[in-house]
MIFINU-30750 format. One record per residue (C-alpha): x, y, z; residue in one letter. Coordinates in steps of 0.001 Angstrom, whole numbers, plus 524288, in hexadecimal, padded with zeros to 5 digits. Last residue first. Example, Ala and Ser with C-alpha at 12.3 -4.5 7.8 and 13.67 -1.06 7.14 Angstrom:
<domis>
835667FBDC81BE4S 8300C7EE6C81E78A 
</domis>
This chain:
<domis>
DA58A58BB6A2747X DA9EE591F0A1BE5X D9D8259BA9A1D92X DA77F5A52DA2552X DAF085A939A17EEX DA30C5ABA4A0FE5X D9D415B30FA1A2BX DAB435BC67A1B8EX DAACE5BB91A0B80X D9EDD5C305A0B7BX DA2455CC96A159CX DB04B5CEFEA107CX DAAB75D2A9A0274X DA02C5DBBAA090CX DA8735E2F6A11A0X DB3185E540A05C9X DC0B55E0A3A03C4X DC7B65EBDD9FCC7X DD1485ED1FA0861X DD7345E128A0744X DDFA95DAA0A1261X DD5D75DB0CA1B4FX DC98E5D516A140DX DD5CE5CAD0A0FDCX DD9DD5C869A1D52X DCAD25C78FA22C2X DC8115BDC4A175AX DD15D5B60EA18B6X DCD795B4F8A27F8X DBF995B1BBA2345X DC23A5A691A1AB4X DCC805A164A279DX DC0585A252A2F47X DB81C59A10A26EEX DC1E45907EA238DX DC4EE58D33A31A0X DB6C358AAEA33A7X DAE8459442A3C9EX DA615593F3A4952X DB2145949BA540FX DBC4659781A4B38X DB4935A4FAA4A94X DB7135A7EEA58A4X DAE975A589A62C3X DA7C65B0D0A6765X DA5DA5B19BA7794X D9F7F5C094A7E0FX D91C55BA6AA7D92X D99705AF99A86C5X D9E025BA0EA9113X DAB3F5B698A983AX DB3125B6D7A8B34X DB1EF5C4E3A8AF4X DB6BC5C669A98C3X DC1BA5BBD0A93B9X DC5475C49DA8754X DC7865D157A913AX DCD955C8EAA9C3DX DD6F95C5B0A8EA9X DDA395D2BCA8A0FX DDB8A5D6F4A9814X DE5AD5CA17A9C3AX DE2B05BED0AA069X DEA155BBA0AAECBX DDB6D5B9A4AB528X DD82F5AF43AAC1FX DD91F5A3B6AB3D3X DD2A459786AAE79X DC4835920FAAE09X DC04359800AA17CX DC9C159065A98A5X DCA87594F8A89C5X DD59A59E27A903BX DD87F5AB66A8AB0X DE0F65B05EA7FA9X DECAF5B6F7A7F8CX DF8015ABD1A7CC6X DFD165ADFEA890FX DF2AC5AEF6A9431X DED9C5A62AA8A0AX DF6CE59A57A8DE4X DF8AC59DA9A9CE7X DE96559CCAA9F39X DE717591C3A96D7X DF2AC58B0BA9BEAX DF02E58DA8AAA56X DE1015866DAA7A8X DE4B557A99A9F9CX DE0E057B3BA91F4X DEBD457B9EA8AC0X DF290571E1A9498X DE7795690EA95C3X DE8025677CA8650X DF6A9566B5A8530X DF79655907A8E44X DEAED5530EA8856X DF3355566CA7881X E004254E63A7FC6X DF9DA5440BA84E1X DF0D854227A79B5X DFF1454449A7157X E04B6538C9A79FCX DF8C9530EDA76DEX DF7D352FFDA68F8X DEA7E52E93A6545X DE91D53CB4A6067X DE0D554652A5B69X DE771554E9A5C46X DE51355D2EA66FBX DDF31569E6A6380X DE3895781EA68CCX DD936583D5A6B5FX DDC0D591D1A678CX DD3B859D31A6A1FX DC6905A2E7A64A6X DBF4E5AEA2A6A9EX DB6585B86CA6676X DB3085C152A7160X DA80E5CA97A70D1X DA3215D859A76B5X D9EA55E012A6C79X D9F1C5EF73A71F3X DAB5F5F33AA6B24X DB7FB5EF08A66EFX DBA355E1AEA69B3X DC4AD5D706A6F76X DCB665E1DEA7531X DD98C5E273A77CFX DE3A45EC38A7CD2X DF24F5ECA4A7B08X DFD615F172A846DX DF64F5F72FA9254X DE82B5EF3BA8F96X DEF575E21CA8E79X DFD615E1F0A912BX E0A415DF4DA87C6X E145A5D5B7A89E9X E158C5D252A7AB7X E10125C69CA80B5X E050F5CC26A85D8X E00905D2A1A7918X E066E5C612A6F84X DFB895BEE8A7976X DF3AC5CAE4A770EX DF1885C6A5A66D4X DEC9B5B7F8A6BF1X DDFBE5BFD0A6F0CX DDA1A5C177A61A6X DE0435CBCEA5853X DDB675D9BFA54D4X DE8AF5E027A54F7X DE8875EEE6A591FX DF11B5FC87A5955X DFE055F74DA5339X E0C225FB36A5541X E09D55FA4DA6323X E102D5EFA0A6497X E097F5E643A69B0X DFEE45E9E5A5E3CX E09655E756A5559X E0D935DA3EA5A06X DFD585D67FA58EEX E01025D7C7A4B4CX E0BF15CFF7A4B93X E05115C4D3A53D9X DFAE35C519A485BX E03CA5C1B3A3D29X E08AF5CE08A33C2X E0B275CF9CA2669X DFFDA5D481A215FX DFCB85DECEA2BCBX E094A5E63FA27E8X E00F55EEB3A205EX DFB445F632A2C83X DEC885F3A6A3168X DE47B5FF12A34F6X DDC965FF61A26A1X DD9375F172A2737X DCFDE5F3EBA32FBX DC57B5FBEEA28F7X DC2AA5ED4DA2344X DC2485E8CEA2F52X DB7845F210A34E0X DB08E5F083A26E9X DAE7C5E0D4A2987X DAA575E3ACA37FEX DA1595EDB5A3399X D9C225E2C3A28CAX D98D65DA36A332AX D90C35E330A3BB7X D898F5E87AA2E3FX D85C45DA56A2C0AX D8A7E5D1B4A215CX D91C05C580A28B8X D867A5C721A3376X D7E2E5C563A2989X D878F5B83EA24E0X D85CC5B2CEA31C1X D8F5A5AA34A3323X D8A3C5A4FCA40ADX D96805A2F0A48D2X D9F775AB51A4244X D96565B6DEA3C73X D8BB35B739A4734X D96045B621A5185X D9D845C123A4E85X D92305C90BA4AC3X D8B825C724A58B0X D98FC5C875A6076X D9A635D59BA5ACEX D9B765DA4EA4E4BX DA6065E621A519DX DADA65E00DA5D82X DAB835D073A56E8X DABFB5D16AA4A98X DB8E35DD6CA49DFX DC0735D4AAA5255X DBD2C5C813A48CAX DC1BA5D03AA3DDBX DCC435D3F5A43E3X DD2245C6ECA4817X DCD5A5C104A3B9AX DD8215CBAEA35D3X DE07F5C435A3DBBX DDD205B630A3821X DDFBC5BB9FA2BBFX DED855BDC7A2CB0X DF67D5CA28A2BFBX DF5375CFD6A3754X DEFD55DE7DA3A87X DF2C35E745A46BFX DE90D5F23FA44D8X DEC1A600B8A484EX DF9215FF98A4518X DFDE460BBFA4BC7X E04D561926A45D3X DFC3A6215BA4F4AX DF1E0624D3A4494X DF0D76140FA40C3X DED856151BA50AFX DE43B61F4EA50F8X DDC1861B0AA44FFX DDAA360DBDA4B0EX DD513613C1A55BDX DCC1A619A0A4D3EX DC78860DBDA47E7X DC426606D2A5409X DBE1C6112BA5BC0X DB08A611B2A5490X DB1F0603BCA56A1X DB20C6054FA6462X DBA62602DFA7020X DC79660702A6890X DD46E6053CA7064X DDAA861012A7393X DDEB961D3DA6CC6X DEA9262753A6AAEX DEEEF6201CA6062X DFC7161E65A6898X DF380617C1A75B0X DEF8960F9AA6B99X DFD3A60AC9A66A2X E011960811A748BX DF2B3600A5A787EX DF4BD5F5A4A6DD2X DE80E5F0B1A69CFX DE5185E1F3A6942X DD8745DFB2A6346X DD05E5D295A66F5X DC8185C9A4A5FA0X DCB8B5BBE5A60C0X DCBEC5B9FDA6ECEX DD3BB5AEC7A6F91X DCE1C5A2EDA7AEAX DD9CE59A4DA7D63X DDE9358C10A7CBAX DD3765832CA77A1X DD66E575FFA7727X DCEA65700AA6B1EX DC7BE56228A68FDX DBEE856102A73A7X DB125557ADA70D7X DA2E855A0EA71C1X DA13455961A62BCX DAC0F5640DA610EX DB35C56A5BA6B91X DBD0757479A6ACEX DB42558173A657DX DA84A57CE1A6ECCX DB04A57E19A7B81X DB63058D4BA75D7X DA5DB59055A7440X DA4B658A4BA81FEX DAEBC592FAA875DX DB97C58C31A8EA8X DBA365862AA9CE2X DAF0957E9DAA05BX DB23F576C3A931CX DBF345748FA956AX DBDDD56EA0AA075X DCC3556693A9FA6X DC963558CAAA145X DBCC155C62A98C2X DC61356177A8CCBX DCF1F557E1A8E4BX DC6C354CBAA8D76X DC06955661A81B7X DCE265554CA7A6AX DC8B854EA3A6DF7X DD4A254F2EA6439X DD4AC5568CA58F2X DD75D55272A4ABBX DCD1354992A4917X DC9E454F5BA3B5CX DBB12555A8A4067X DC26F559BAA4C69X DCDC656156A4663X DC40C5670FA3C40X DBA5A56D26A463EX DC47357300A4DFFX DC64E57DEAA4551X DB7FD58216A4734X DBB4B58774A5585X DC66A5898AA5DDDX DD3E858BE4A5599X DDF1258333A5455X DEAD957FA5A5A97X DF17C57146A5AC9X DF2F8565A1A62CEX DFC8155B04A65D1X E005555B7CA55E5X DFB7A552CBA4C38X E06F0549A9A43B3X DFB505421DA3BB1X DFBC754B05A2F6DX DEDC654F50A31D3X DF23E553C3A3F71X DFDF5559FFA3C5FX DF71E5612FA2FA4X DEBF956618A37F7X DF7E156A42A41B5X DFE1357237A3755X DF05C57850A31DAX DEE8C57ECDA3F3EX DF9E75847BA41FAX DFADC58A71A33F9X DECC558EEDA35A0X DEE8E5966BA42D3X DEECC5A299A3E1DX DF37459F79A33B1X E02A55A07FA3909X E0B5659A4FA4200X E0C2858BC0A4656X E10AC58A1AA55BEX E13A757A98A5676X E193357867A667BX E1C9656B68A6A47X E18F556AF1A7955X E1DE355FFFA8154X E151E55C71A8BA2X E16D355CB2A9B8DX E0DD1565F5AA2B7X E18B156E12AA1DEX E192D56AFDA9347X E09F556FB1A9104X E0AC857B28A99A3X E186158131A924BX E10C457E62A83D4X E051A5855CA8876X E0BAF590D7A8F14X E146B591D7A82DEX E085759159A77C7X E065A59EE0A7F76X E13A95A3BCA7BE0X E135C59FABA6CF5X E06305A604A6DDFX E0BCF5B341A71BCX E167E5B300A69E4X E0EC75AE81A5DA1X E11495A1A9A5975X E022159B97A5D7CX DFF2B5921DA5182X DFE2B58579A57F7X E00F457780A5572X E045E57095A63F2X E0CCC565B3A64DFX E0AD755D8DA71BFX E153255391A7855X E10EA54EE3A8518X E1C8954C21A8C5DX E29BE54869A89E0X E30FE54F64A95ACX E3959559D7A92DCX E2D2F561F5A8F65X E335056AEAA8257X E34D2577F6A86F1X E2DC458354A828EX E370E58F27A8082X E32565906BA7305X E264C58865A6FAAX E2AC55796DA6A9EX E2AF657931A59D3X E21CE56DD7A53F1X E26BF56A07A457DX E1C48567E6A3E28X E1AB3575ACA38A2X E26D65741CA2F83X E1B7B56E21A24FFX E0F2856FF6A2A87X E0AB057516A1E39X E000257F3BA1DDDX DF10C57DB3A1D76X DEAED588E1A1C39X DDC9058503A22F0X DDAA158B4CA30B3X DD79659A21A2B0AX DD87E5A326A35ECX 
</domis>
């Protein structure tokens, strides 16, 4: 996602309560929340936060923000807070995008919080790093996304006459079968950020946890021009032929609409795409299967979504942001939240016995540290990974691009650090 189109706030301002959540009668804590979760799924897991936080006695002013990926969202609540009228708190992404809400004073300290709570015993210590800076906690992290996941639908497979591929020598053919049955065999979006999805897919089950790292964390520019690279490169290129033209005009949700039902054979899509799964009201591993890889490379690249708390003096809004905090990151809520929403808990010390298979698969991964790859965000400016995310939509969206042309500008793109 690029994190710097800036769009008017204008119309935006306005805060608009969930549907069906009630207004507390009483006049509690009052928080506003920016995010950008509006599909049905997320609208529904946003519900178990905003129901927990005015039981517990706030008002919740709901601000949902569609589109970019996140960027829209995101530049709104810059504006707010820049503009002196800052929200409660507002969504962004773990990792390098933090940086500038510190630096500007943006963010308030929550570590207090943070130690009240155990937070530290209870996430990963690469997830710990990503919210604090200089010893101190700025970000609330809500879930842990597995990035890299494909969501195949077992109806449409079952009419190619095949199942999901364990190899790569599988992968193609299977495709074959399903574009031969009068299937989508790929369930394509129009934005960059989803051909990232893809991309980061193809990295991590073909290049392995060794290339993925090497490239994002080190920016190895021979690792940017090796044979294992390039594969990955020609393996997308050769993915643009199972698409369908109506690619263009559709968001994410859509696509993963298509996989639900059975109109399409597979979405590559990070874990947020089975909370539109469950609640379409369709089961794991009898509906729809997931794998986070094809292959023998065992690795899980995960990101998520963490929540800041604007600085404040005022001290009905500190009441109000040390009232959300606990909530988000109490134990029920981070079990009821991404029950919901997909994902699994940042906390280790809660229940996860309800998860379902997709996610008992991403936890067993999870389990084993040499399994753990932080996301991009994690080691890379905003401008960085929104350089590479053009690039992936216009790679896909011409045909003429070659290997060499998207390899060079790939390193150009990631040295915008």
């Amino acid at each position: 996602m690029s994190f710097f189109a800036i769009r008017s706030a204008t119309g935006l301002l306005a805060a608009a309560l969930l549907a069906g959540v009630a207004t507390s009668a009483l006049a509690g804590e009052k928080a506003e929340v920016i995010h950008w979760w509006t599909s049905g799924s997320e609208a529904a897991a946003v519900k178990v936060i905003a129901n927990a936080y005015i039981k517990a006695g706030g008002e919740w002013i709901d601000n949902a923000i569609a589109g970019g990926g996140g960027d829209n969202a995101r530049s709104v609540g810059i504006n707010r807070i820049v503009g002196g009228n800052p929200p409660t708190a507002m969504q962004i992404v773990p990792g390098k995008q933090l940086d500038e809400f510190v630096a500007n004073g943006y963010v308030r300290d929550i570590s207090a919080l943070a130690a009240a709570g155990n937070w530290k015993a209870a996430i990963p210590a690469l997830l710990w790093d990503s919210i604090t800076r200089d010893g101190k906690v700025y970000g609330v992290p809500i879930d842990l996304h597995g990035q890299t996941w494909s969501w195949w639908s077992i109806p449409a497979l079952k009419k190619a006459g095949v199942d999901v591929p364990k190899t790569w020598d599988e992968f193609f053919p299977t495709l074959d079968k399903l574009k031969a049955a009068g299937i989508i065999p790929i369930a394509v979006s129009r934005d960059g950020w989803t051909i990232d999805s893809m991309w980061r897919f193809l990295m991590i089950s073909k290049g392995g946890t060794d290339l993925f790292r090497k490239v994002y964390i080190d920016h190895d520019v021979n690792a940017m021009k090796s044979a294992a690279f390039r594969d990955v490169v020609e393996t997308l290129f050769k993915m643009r032929a199972y698409s369908d033209p109506g690619a263009s005009a559709r968001n994410w949700n859509d696509s993963t609409a298509l996989v639900i039902n059975n109109t399409a054979g597979v979405q590559f899509m990070g874990d947020w795409a089975k909370g539109e799964f469950l609640n379409a009201h369709k089961q794991p591993m009898v509906d729809f299967a997931c794998t986070p890889a094809i292959g023998p490379n065992q690795g899980y690249v995960f990101g998520g979504d963490m929540f800041i708390v604007t600085a404040t003096k005022d001290p009905a809004m500190l009441k109000s942001q040390d009232l959300l905090v606990n909530t988000m990151m109490s134990k029920d809520i981070q079990v009821a939240f991404n029950l919901v929403k997909g994902s699994i808990p940042v906390r280790g010390d809660v229940d996860v016995s309800k998860v379902d298979p997709c996610g008992q698969i991403g936890l067993k991964l999870m389990a084993n540290p040499a399994n753990q790859v932080g996301d991009r965000d994690f080691y890379n400016s905003p401008d960085a990974i929104g350089a590479i995310q053009d690039l992936l939509a216009t790679s896909w969206s011409k045909p003429d691009t070659s290997v060499d042309t998207f390899v060079a500008k790939f390193a150009e793109a990631l040295s915008r650090q």
